[in-house]
C-alpha positions in Angstrom: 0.0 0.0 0.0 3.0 2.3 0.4 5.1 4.2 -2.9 3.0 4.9 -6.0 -0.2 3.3 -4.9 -0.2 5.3 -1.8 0.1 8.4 -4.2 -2.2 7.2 -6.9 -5.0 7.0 -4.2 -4.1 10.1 -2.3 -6.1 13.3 -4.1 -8.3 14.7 -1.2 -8.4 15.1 2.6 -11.5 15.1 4.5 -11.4 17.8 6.9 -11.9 16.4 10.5 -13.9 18.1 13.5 -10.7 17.7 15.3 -9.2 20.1 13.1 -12.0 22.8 13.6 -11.2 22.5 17.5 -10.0 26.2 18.8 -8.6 24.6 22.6 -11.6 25.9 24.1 -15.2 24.7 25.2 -16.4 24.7 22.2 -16.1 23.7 18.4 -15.9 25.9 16.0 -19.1 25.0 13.1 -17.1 23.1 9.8 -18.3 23.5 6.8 -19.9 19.9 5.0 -17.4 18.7 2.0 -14.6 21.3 3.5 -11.4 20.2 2.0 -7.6 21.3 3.0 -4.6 20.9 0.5 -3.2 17.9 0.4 -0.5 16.7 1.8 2.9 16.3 0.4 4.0 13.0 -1.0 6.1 12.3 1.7 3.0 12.2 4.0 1.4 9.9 1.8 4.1 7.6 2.3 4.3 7.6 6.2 0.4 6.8 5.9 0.9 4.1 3.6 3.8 2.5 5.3 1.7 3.0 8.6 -1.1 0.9 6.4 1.6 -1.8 5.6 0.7 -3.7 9.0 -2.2 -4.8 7.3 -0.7 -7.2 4.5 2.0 -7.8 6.8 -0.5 -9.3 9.1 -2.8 -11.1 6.6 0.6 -12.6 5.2 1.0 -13.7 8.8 -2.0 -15.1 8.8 -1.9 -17.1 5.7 2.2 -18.7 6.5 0.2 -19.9 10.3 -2.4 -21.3 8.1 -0.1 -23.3 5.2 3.3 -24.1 7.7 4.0 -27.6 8.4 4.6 -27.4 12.1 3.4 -25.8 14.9 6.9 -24.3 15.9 7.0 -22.7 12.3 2.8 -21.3 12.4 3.8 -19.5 16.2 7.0 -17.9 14.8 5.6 -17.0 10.9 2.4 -15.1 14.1 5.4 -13.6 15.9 7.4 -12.0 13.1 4.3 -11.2 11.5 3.4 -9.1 14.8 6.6 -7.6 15.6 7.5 -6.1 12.1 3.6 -4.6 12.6 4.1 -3.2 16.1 7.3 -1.7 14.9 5.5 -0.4 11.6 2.9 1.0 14.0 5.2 2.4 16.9 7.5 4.2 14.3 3.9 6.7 13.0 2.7 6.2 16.5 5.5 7.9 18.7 6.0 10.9 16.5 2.1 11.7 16.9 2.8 10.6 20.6 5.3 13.3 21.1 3.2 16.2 19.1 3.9 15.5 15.5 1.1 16.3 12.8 -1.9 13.5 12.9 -1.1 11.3 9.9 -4.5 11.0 7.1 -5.1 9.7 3.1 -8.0 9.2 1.5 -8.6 6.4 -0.7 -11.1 6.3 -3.6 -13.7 3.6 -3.3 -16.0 1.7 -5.2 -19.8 1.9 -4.0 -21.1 1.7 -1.0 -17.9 3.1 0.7 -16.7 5.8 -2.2 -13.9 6.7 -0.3 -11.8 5.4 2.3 -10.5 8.3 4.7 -7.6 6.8 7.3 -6.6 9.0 9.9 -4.2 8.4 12.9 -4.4 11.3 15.7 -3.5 11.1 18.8 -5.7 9.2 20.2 -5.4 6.8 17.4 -2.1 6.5 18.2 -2.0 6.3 21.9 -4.2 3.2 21.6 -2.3 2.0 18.9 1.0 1.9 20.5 0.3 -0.2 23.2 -2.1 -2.5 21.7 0.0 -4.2 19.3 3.0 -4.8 20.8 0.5 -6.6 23.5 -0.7 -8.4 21.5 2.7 -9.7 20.2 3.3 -10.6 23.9 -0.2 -12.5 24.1 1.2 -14.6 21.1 4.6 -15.0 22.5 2.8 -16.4 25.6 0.5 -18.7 23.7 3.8 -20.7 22.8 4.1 -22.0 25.9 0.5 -22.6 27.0 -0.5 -24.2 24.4 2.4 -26.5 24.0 0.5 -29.6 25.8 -2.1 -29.2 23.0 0.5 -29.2 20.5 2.2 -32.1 22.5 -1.3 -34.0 21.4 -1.1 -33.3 18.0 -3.4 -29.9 18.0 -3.0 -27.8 15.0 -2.3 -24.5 16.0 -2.1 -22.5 12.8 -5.8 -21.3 13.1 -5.1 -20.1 16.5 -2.1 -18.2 15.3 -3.7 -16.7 11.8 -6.2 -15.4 14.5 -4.6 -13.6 16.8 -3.0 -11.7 13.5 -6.9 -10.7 12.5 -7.0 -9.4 16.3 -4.1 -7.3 15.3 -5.1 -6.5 11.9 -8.4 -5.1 13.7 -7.2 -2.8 15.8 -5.0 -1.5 12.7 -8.5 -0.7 11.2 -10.4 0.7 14.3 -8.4 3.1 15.5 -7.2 4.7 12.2 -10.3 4.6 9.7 -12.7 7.0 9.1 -15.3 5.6 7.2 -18.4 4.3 9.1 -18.5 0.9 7.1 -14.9 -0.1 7.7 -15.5 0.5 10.8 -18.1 -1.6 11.3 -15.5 -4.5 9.4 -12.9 -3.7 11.7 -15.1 -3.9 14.7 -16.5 -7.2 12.9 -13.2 -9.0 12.9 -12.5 -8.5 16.7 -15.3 -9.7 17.4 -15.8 -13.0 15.1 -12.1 -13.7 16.1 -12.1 -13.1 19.7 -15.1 -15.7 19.5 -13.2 -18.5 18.0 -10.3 -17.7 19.7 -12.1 -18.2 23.1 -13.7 -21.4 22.0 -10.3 -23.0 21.1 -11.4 -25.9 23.6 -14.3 -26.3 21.8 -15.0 -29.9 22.7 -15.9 -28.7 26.0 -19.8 -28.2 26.1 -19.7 -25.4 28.7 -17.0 -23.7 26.0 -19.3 -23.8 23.4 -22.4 -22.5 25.4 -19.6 -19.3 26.7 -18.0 -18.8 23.7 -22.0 -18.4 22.1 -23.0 -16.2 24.8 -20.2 -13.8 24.1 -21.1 -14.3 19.9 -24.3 -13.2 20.7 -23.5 -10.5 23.3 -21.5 -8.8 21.2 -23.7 -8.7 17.9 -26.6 -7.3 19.8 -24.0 -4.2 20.5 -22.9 -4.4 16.8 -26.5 -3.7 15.9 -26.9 -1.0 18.3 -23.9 0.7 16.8 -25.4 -0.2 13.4 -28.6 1.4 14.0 -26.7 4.3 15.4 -24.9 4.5 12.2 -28.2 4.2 9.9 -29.1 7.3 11.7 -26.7 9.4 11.2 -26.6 8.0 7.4 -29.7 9.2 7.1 -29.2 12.9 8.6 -25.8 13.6 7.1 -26.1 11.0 3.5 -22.6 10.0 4.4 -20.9 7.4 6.0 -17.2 9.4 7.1 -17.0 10.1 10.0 -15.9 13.3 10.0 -19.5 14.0 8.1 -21.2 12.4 11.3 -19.1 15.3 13.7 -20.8 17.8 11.8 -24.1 16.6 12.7 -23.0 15.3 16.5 -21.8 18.5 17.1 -25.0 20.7 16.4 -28.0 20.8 18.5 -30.3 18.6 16.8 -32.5 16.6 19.0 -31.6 13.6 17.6 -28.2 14.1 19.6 -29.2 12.7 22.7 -30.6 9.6 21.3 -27.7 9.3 19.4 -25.6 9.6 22.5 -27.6 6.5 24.3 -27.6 4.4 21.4 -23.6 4.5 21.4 -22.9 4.5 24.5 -25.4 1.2 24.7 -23.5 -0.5 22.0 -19.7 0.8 23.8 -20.9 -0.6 27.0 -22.0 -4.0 25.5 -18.4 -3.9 23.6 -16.8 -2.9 26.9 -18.5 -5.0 29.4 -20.3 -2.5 31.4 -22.9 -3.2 33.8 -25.8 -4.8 33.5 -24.1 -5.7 30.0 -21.3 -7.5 31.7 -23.0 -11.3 32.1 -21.2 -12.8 28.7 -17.6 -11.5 30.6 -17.2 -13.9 33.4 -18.2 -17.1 31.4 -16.3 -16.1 28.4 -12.7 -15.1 30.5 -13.5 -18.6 32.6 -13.3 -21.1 29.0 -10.5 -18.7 26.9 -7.0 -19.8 27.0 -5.4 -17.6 29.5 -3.8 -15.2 27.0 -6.8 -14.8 24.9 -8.9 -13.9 28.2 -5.6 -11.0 28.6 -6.0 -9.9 25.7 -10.0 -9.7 25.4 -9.8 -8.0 28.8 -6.6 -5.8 28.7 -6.6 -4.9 24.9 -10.1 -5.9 23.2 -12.3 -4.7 25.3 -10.6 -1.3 25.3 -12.1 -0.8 21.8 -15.3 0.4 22.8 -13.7 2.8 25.4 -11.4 4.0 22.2 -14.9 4.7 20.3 -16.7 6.3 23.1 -13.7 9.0 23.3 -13.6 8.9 19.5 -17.6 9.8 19.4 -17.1 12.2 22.3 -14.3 14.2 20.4 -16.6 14.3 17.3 -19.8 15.4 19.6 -17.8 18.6 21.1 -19.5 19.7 24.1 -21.3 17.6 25.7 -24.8 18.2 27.9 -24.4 18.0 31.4 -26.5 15.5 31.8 -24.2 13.0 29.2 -21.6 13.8 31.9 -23.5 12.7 35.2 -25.2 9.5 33.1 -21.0 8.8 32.4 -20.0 9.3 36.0 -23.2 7.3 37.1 -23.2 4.4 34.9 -18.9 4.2 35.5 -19.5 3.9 39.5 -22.2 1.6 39.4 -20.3 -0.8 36.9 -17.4 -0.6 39.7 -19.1 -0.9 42.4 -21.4 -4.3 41.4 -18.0 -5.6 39.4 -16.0 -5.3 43.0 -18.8 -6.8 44.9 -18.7 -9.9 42.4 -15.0 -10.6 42.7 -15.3 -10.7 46.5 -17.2 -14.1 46.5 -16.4 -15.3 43.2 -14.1 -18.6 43.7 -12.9 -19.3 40.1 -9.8 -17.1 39.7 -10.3 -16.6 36.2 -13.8 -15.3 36.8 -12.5 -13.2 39.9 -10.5 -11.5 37.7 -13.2 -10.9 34.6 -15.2 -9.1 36.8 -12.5 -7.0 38.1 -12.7 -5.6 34.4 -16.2 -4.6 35.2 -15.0 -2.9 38.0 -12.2 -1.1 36.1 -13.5 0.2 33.3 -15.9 1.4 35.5 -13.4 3.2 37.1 -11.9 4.8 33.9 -15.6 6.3 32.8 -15.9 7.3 36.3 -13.1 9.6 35.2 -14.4 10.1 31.4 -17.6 11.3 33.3 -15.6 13.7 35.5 -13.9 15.1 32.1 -17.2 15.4 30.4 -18.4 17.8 33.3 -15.3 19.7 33.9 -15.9 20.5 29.5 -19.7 21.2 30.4 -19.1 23.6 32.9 -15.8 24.9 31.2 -13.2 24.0 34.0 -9.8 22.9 31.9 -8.2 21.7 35.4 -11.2 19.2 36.0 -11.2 18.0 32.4 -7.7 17.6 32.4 -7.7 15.2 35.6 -10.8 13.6 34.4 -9.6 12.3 30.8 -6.2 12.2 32.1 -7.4 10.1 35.0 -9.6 7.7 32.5 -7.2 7.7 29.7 -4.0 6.6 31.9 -6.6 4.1 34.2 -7.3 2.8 30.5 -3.4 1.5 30.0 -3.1 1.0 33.2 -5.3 -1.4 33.6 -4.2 -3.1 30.4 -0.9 -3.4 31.8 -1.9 -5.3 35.3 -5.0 -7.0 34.4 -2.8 -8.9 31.5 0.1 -9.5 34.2 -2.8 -11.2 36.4 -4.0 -13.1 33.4 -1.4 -14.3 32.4 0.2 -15.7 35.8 -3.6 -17.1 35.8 -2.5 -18.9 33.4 0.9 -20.5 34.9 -1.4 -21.4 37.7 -3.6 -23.4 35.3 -1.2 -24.8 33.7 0.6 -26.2 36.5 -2.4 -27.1 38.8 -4.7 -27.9 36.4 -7.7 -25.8 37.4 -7.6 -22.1 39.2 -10.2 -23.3 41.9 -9.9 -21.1 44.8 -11.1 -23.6 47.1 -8.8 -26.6 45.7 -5.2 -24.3 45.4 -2.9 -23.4 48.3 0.8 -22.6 49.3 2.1 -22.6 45.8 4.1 -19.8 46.0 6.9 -22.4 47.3 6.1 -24.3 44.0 5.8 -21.6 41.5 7.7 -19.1 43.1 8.1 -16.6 39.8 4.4 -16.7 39.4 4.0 -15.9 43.1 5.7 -12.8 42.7 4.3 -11.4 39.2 0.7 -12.4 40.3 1.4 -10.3 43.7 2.8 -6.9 42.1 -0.5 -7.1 39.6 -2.5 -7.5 42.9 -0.7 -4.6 44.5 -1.4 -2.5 41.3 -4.8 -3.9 40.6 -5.3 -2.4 44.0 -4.6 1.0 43.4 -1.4 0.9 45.7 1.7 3.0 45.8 4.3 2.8 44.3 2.4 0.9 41.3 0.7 2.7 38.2 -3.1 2.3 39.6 -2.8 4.4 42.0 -1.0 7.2 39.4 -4.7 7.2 37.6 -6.8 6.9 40.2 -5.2 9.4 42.3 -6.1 11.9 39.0 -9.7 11.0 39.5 -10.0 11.8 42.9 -8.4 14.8 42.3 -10.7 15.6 39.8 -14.2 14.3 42.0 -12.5 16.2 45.1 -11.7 19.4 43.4 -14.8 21.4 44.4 -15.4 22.6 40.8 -19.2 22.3 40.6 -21.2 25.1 39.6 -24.0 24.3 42.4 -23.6 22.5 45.8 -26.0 19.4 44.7 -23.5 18.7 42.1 -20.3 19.0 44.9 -22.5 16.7 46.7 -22.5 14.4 44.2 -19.2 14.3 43.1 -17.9 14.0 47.1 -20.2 11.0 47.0 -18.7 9.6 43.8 -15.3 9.7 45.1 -16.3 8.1 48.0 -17.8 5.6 45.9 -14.8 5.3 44.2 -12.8 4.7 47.5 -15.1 1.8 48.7 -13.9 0.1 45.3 -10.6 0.7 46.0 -11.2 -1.3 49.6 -13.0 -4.2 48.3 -10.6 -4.5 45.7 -7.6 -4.9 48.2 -9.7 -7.2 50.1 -10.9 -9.5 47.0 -6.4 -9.3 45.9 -5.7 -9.8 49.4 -8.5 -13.3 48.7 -7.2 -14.2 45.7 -3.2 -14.0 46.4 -3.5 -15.5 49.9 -5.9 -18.4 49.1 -3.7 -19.1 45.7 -0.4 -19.0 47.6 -0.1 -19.2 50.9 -0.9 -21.8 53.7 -1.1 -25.4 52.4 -3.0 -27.0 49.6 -6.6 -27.6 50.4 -7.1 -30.4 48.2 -4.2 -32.3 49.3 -4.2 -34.6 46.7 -3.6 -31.7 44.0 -0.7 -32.4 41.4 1.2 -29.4 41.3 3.6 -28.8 38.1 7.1 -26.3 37.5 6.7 -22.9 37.1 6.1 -21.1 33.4 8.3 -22.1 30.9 10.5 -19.0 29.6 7.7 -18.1 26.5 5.1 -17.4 29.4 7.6 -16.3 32.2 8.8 -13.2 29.5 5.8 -11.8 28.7 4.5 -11.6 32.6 8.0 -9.6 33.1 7.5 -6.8 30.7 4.2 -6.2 31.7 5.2 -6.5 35.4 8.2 -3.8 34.4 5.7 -1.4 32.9 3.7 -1.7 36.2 6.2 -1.3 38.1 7.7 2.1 35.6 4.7 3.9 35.6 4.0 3.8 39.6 7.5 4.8 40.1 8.2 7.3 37.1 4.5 9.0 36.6 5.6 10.9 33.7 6.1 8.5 31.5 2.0 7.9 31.6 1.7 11.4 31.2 3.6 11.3 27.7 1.9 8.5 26.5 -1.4 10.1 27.2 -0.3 13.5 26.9 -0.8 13.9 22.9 -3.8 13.0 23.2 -5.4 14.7 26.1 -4.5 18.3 24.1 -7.6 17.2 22.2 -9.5 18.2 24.8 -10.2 21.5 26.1 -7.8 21.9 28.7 -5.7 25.1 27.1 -2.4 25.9 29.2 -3.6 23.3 31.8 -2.0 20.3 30.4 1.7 21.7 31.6 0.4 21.5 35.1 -0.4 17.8 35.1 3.0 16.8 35.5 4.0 19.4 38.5 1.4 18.0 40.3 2.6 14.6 39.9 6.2 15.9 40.8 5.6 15.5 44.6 4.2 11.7 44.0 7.0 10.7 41.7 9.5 11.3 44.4 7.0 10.1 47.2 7.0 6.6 45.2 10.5 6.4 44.5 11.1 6.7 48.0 8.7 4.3 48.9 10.3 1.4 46.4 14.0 2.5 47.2 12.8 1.3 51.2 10.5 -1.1 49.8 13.6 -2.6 48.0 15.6 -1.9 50.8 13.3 -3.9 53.4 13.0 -6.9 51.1 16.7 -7.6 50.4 17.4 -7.4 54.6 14.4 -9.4 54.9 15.9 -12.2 52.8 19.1 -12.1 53.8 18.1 -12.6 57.1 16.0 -15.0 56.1 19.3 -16.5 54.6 20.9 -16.9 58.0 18.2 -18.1 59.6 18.0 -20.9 61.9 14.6 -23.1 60.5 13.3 -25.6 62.9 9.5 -26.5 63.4 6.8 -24.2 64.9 5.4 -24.4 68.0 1.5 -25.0 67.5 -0.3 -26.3 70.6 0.7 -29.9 70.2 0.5 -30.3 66.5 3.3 -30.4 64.1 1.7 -29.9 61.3 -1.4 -27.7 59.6 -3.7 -29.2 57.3 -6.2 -27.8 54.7 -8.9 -27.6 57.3 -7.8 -25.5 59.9 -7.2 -22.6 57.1 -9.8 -19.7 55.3 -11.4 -21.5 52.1 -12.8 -18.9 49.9 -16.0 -18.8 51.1 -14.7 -18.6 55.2 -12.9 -15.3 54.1 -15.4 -13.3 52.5 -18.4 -14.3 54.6 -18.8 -11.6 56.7 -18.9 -9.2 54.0 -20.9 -11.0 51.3 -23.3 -11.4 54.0 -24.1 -7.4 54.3 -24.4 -7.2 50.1 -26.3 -10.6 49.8 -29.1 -9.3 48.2 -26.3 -8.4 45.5 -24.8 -11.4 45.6 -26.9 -14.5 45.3 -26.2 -17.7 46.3 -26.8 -21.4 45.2 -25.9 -23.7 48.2 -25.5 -27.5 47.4 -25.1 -30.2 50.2 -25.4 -33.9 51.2 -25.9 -33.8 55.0 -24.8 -37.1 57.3 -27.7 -39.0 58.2 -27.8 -41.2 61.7 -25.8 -41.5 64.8 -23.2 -43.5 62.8 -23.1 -41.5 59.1 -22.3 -44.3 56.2 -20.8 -41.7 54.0 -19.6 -38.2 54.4 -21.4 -35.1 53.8 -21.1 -32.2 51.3 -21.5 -28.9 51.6 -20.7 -25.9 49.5 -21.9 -22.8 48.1 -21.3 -21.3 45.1 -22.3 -17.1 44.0 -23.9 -16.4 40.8 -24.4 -13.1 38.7 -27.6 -11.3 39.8 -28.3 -9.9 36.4 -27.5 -13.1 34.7 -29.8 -14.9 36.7 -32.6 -12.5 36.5 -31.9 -12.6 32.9 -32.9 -15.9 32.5 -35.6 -16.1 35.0 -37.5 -13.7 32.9 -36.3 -15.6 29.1 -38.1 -18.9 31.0 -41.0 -17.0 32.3 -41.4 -15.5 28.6 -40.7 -19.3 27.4 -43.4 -20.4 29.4 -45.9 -17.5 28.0 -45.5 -18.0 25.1 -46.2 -21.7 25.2 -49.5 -21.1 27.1 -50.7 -18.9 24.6 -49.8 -21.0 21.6 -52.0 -24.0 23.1 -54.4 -21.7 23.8 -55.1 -20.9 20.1 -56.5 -24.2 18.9 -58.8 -24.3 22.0 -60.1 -20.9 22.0 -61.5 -19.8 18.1 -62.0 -16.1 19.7 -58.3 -15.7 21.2 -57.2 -17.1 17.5 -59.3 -14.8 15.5 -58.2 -12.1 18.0 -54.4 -12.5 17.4 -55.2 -13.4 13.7 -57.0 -9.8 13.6 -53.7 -8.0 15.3 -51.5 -9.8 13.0 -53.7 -8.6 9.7 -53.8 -4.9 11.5 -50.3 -4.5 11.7 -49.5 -5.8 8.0 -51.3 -3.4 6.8 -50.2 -0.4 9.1 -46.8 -1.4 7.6 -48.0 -1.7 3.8 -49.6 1.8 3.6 -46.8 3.2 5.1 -44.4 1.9 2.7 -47.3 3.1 -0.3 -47.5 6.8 1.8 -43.3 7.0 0.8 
């Protein structure tokens, strides 16, 4: 796509809304069919070459498909990745560091007619890090697949997958066109699905892997009826056509604003949309359930911005439905991982919770640009923007040390594992500094964003003293999160890791193999960076914050985090410096056996199981968290056989959800047998049939 064809194709730039922004609290009005003088050939050719990715990618794609082995399909994936990441980060960090935003338009053949890329900031801040993770993901799937491989599993389709993963987000966050869009958004989708039923002998996989297939279609006709919409007020499917419309005051605005944020939540996992999330993360491969969570997923947050950017100024009440909707997705996400016993699931829900968090902070931003406050809309898209990568960074750390777990134990039951930090003691550590982060504690990166979002819930800014009310009770929404979510880590890692096993008779394996072990580093080094050097969040989201309306605030943003860069560099350097006493010590000392009462020895009994730890606390939210409680109780004096007893949490909204599809089941059938038996109810629902025909046939005549 790059040198002549590049050229050939390149006549006329669309002119984008982001262009007609004047860094202030409102956008400027752009004319329709406004056109700018081209760009020099030279730009064409850093588009193109940008563009390259995608036959790299499909060429990728096509070597994991026709490759003899399985070594050979993982490495033709891997190359295939990291010459596009590379592509990508060389046109990404220019834009990243203030360069011009990089666009072509291609001539198209009907429906499309043209095909306008465009990479901006925010294209490329999403871009930068979503590639090279997904490299990693594939890099990791190397080693945890390799005991399917071991069996003879063909794993070129897996491979040539991942690549369409890639090759999607290649399309999302650079097009401009409505329809290619829609393709781009298509091909996560369809591959995330197959990807997730790679285990697809497995009943329950199939039955997840179709609840996410259909989860995510009904938000990919959400967005599609959004798009019909706006087709038919603006006869145009670019995107930059759809700004000019978003931004004026039609009344058609607001509906347009529910219907994508509806379709962005279902893509996003959102609550009440969330119920496909758990299931889904619980049956993928560990890295595919990373990479849905950390890097798919983030799609629908990249489109919400992208929509929001292309709005202008939002209403004020499109800021307080944000902030709402964000803190009650974190706060019935938290309360679900602190009973769920499935680590897998524990985790899934936690992405609930967290990108509840970050529109918690996109909902702060939208009112700081309502009520024209730059310093609270810098801290509240700075604070959702960073929250965004940061929670991409930990949440695929956890993941993936998930995954070693797995893959050693052979299931990630909390009430089967136990003391396996002695046995996997790399994964012990990884899996504890993605806790610590996950957790929003210093010195890691989560509590860099979050401690934005507070500042922007806790800054006073309101116009009126209902909405500081509100926003003091946000934030202290936001801090009972941040509590629960220590207490469900503190769960998770102590039950995983400590003590002994509770199913003594578990078969424990080594520790991650060096293709796994690799990929939990980096990601546990970016943690780890970001926590202790702020600023280097603050570039990477910088660029694309000064699309905002934040004027001379931006320079501020990293003086205040001056004081908590040195505050958490402190804190590591003794942190550090307590640890490597600690084990020396530990080195030199004298081990001989605890006194306990009598007893040498502890046994899976006299420990928390999952269900022991949480108790008290599920039991105040229990009408959030229901429960399904299954036993076999000894009978007699002398009991034959021993009992059972355990109880397992399910998702509220899930099984409302169904209650009401079996209640409708059961409806319908009634009335169906009703119909022979009854000759009035038939000729009545006969008559409503015949009614509504015609209602719809003279319309269509009336056009």
């Amino acid at each position: 796509m790059a040198g002549p064809s590049s050229t050939l194709f390149a006549r006329t730039l669309i002119r984008s809304p982001y262009d007609c922004f004047n860094h202030s609290a409102e956008f400027t009005s752009c004319r329709r069919g406004a056109t700018r003088q081209p760009t020099s050939r030279e730009d064409s050719k850093v588009t193109g070459s940008l563009l390259l990715s995608v036959p790299v990618l499909l060429v990728g794609a096509a070597l994991s498909l026709g490759l003899r082995s399985n070594g050979a399909r993982g490495a033709a994936a891997i190359a295939s990745q990291a010459l596009a990441a590379a592509l990508a980060l060389a046109r990404a960090v220019p834009i990243l560091r203030g360069g011009e935003a990089l666009e072509i338009v291609w001539r198209w053949p009907t429906p499309i007619d043209s095909m306008a890329f465009r990479v901006d900031a925010l294209g490329a801040f999403f871009l930068a890090w979503s590639l090279p993770m997904t490299l990693l993901g594939t890099i990791y799937a190397v080693g945890y697949l390799r005991p399917y491989f071991d069996r003879g599993r063909n794993g070129g389709p897996h491979f040539a997958l991942l690549n369409m993963v890639a090759l999607s987000f290649v399309l999302i966050y650079s097009v401009q066109n409505a329809l290619v869009f829609l393709l781009g958004w298509e091909i996560a989708a369809l591959a995330a699905w197959l990807l997730v039923i790679w285990d697809y002998r497995n009943q329950k996989i199939r039955f997840a892997g179709f609840n996410y297939l259909i989860s995510t279609h009904v938000g990919l006709f959400v967005l599609v009826a959004a798009f019909m919409l706006l087709h038919s007020k603006t006869d145009s499917m670019d995107l930059a056509v759809f700004g000019e419309f978003l931004s004026s005051q039609d009344p058609a605005r607001g509906t347009l604003f529910l219907l994508l944020g509806v379709s962005f939540a279902l893509k996003s996992a959102f609550f009440p949309f969330h119920t496909w999330l758990p299931r889904a993360h619980s049956a993928a491969p560990a890295h595919i359930s990373a990479l849905m969570s950390g890097v798919i997923h983030k799609a629908g947050l990249f489109a919400f911005l992208r929509f929001t950017l292309l709005m202008g100024r939002p209403d004020e009440w499109m800021g307080w439905s944000v902030l709402g909707f964000g803190a009650l997705s974190a706060f019935f996400g938290v309360l679900s991982t602190s009973a769920e016993r499935d680590l897998k699931r524990l985790l899934g829900y936690s992405s609930t919770e967290n990108v509840g968090i970050a529109a918690m902070g996109l909902g702060v931003g939208y009112l700081g640009w309502t009520w024209g406050v730059p310093a609270l809309t810098l801290c509240g898209f700075g604070g959702g923007l960073l929250h965004i990568l940061n929670h991409a960074l930990f949440k695929c750390l956890l993941f993936y040390a998930a995954g070693a777990i797995y893959r050693a134990a052979h299931t990630v039951d909390l009430e089967r594992l136990g003391g396996l930090a002695k046995r996997l003691p790399r994964t012990s550590v990884l899996f504890l500094i993605g806790c610590l982060a996950i957790s929003a504690l210093p010195p890691l990166n989560g509590f860099v964003s979050e401690l934005l979002i507070y500042a922007g819930l806790l800054a006073g800014r309101a116009p009126s003293s209902q909405g500081s009310a509100v926003t003091i009770a946000a934030a202290a929404a936001l801090a009972f999160v941040g509590a629960v979510s220590a207490l469900s880590m503190t769960r998770a890692f102590g039950l995983t890791f400590l003590g002994v096993p509770r199913e003594p008779g578990l078969h424990v394996g080594e520790d991650a193999p060096g293709s796994m072990l690799w990929p939990m580093v980096v990601h546990a080094a970016f943690v780890i960076a970001i926590g202790v050097a702020p600023d280097l969040g603050i570039a990477a989201i910088g660029a694309a914050l000064r699309l905002f309306p934040i004027e001379s605030s931006a320079s501020t943003l990293p003086a205040l985090l001056t004081p908590l860069a040195w505050a958490s560099r402190a804190l590591a350097g003794a942190l550090l410096v307590a640890g490597v006493i600690g084990w020396r010590r530990g080195l030199a000392a004298r081990r001989s056996v605890t006194w306990g009462c009598g007893t040498t020895a502890t046994s899976a009994r006299m420990q928390y199981t999952g269900s022991s730890f949480s108790e008290q606390f599920t039991r105040i939210f229990a009408s959030f968290l229901p429960s399904l409680r299954r036993e076999r109780l000894p009978e007699g004096p002398f009991p034959q056989q021993p009992g059972h007893l355990s109880t397992h949490h399910v998702d509220a909204v899930e099984r409302r959800m169904f209650e009401v599809l079996g209640h409708g089941e059961s409806f319908i059938a009634q009335a169906f047998e009703r119909i022979p038996e009854q000759p009035r109810f038939a000729f009545s629902a006969g008559f409503v049939v015949l009614v509504i025909i015609g209602a719809m046939v003279i319309g269509g005549v009336g056009r």
